[in-house]
N, C-alpha and C positions, 0 to 999 in steps of 0.2 A: 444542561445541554446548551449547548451554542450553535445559532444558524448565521453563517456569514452571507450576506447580499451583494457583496463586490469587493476586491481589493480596495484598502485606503484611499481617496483620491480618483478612485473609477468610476467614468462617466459612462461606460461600454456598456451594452445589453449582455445578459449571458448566453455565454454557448451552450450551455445546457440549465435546465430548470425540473425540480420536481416539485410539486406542490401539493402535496398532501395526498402523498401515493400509498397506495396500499395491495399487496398481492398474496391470495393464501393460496393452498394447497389442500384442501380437506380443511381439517380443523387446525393446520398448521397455517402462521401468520408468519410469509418468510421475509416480506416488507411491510412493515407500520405505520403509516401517518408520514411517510417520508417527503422532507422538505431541503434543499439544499441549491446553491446555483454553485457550477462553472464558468470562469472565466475568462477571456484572450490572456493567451503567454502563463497563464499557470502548470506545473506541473503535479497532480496531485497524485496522492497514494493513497488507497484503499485500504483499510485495515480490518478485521477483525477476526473472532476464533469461528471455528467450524459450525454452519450455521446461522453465522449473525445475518446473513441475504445478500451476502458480496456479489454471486452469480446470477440471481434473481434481478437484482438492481442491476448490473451488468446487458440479463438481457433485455431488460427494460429501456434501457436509455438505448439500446441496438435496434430495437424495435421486435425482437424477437420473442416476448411474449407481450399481452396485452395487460394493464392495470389493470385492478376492478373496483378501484375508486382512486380518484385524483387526475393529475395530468404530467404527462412529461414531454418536455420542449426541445426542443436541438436547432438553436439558430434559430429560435422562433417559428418554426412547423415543428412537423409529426417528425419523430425519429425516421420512418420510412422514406421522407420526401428529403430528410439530407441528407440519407443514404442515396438516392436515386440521383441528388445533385451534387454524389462527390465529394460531399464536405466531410464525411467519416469515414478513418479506416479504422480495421478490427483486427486484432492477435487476440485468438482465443484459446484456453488450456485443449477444448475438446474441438474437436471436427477432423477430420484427416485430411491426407495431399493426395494429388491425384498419383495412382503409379501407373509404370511404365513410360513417364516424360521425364525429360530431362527436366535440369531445375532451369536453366535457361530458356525451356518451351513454358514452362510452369510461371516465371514469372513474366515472360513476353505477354500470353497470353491475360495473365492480371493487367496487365499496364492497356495494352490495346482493348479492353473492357471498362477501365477507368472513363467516367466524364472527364474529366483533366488528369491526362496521364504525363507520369515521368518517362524519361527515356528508363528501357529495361536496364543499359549497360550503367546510367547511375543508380539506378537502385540495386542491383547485383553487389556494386563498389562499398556504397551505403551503409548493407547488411554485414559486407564485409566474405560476400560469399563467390566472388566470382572466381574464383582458384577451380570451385565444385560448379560451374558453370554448368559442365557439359557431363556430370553423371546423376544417375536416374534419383530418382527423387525415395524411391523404396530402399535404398544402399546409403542412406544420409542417418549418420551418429542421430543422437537424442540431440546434439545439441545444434549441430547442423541443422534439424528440421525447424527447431525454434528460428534458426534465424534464418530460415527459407519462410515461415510464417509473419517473421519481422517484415519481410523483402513485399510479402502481397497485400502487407499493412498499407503501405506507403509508397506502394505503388502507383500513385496519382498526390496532387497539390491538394492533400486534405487540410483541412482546417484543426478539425480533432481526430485524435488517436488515442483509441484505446486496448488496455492492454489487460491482457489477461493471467497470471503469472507469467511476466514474457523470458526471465531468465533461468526456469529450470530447465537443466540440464545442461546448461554453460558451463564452461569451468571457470577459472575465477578472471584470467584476462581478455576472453569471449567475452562477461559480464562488464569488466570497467571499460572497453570499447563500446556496446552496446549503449551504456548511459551514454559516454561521451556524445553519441551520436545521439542520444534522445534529447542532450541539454542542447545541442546544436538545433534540434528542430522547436523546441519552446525555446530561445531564442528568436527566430524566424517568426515570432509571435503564434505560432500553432498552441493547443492546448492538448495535455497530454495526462490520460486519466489511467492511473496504474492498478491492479492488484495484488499484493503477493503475502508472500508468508516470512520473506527476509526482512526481516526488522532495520536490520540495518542501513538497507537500500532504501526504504520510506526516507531513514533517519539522513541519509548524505545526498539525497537528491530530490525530495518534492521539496517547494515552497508551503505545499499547505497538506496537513492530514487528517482525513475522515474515518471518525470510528466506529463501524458498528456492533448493534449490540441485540439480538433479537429482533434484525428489522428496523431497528430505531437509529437515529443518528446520536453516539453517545459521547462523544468529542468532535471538535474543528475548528483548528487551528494548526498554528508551526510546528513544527517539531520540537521547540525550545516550551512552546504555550502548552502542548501536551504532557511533557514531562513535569511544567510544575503542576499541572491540573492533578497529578496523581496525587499532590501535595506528601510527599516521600522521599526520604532522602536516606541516603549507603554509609554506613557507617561503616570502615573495619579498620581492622588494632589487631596487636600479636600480645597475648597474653607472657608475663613475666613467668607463670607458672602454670603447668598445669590442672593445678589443685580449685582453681576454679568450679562451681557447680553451673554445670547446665542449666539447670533448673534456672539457677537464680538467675544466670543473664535472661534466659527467657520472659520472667518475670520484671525485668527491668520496665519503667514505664513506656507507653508509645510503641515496644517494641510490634513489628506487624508480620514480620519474617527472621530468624534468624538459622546462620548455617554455619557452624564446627567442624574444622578439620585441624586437631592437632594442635595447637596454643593458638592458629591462628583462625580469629571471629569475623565473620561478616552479618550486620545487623540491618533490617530496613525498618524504618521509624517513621513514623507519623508526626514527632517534635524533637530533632536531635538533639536538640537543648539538654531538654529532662530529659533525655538516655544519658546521653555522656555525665548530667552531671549527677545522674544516681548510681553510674556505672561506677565512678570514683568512690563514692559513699559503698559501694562492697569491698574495697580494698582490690581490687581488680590489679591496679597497675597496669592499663595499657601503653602497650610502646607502639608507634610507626601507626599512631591514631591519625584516620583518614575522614573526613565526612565531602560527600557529593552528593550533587544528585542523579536521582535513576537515570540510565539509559533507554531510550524509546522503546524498547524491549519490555526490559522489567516496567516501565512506565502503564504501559499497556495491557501487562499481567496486571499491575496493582489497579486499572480502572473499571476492565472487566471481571474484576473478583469482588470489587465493590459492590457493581451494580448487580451483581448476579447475588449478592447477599442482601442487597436491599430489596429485590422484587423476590424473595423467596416467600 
């Protein structure tokens, strides 16, 4: 595991700090010893499978549940006290809108409650929702609501935003507007702490990615430092025949995944090396042999299928 203390060359305190936090539920342990800093203009992305304490840690840096050992910092106070000064907004998966307002009364009213608020007609623009200005807030698509929740994120001159799956329900060019507008505000130097389930989204827009894993922090770094941390890499080839045995590709050395459909093999490897060069020693004949490596994705499967086999 790796804990970063600042970007390269950062002189800055952090915006956020955990220091050896820990939060259970009964006998369940849904943050561990968790340690990690945020920093100005970062934007990062939260990762892990169901479970690993994405929401927990979530509402901990919100201030919305308490540790029960360690400390967490926001701007150097209590999460509560930079909530109360404006420096954090929040897009959360759960909590609902109010109904019977319009979305125009809905985020007027967020802005005129802000300690340093936006004007409501830029953040309406912003979100990208001022067309639905003026209908009720109950009558708003799935994916409208999301970005009515974008809109009373960022409703004031916050410093950090965090986000909580903020593009389900998007369709896919709600979604590459939304980033747009998020790289426009880290930019701006704000700090922006994501979590989702789109892999992909991690993969084309944080600068840094946190993975958890039971509570514990089980990567952090780039997206580029993640993928080779799986130390794994894609082999595929289209078989000359298909008289090939299964079997025996699978028994190739290294091999740690593979998938068959029809002459054509896709392999994941621990040392492409020794596949490909045992793969020739069966007479294989591969044509339109490819080696990469994993995608933030599969990168992700192969770190938490590790560590879940090592602490078994």
């Amino acid at each position: 595991m790796t804990t970063r203390t600042a970007p390269p060359g950062s002189t800055t305190a952090p915006v956020v700090g955990f220091d050896r936090v820990s939060k259970s539920y009964g006998d369940v342990r849904a943050v561990d010893g968790l340690t990690l800093a945020l920093h100005p203009g970062e934007t990062v992305a939260l990762l892990g499978p169901n479970g690993a304490g994405k929401s927990t840690t979530l509402d901990l840096l919100l201030g919305l549940k308490q540790a029960d050992d360690g400390t967490v910092r926001v701007f150097g106070t209590s999460p509560r006290e930079a909530i109360v000064a404006g420096r954090m907004g929040a897009m959360l998966q759960s909590g609902g809108l109010m109904d019977e307002v319009t979305v125009a009364e809905l985020v007027g009213l967020a802005c005129a409650l802000h300690p340093k608020p936006c004007r409501a007609s830029d953040v309406l623009a912003r979100a990208g929702i001022a067309q639905i200005a003026g209908r009720k807030v109950d009558k708003l698509s799935g994916g409208q609501a999301q970005r009515v929740r974008f809109a009373l994120a960022t409703a004031g001159d916050s410093d950090l935003i965090v986000l909580d799956e903020p593009t389900t329900g998007m369709d896919v060019t709600t979604r590459q507007a939304f980033w747009a507008t998020m790289r426009e505000q880290a930019d701006q130097g704000r700090t922006v702490l994501f979590a989702t389930h789109y892999l992909e989204e991690a993969d084309a827009i944080a600068d840094r990615v946190l993975v958890l894993h039971r509570g514990r922090l089980l990567a952090d770094g780039t997206a580029a430092e993640i993928k080779a941390k799986a130390g794994v890499r894609r082999i595929s080839f289209d078989l000359a025949e298909e008289r090939t045995d299964e079997t025996a590709l699978r028994a190739l050395p290294c091999v740690t995944a593979l998938d068959m459909s029809g002459r054509t093999v896709r392999i994941q490897s621990s040392d492409a090396d020794a596949t490909v060069h045992a793969l020739y020693g069966l007479g294989a004949y591969p044509r339109n042999l490819e080696v990469a490596g994993l995608g933030l994705e599969q990168a992700f499967v192969a770190l938490t299928a590790a560590e879940e086999a090592r602490t078994r």
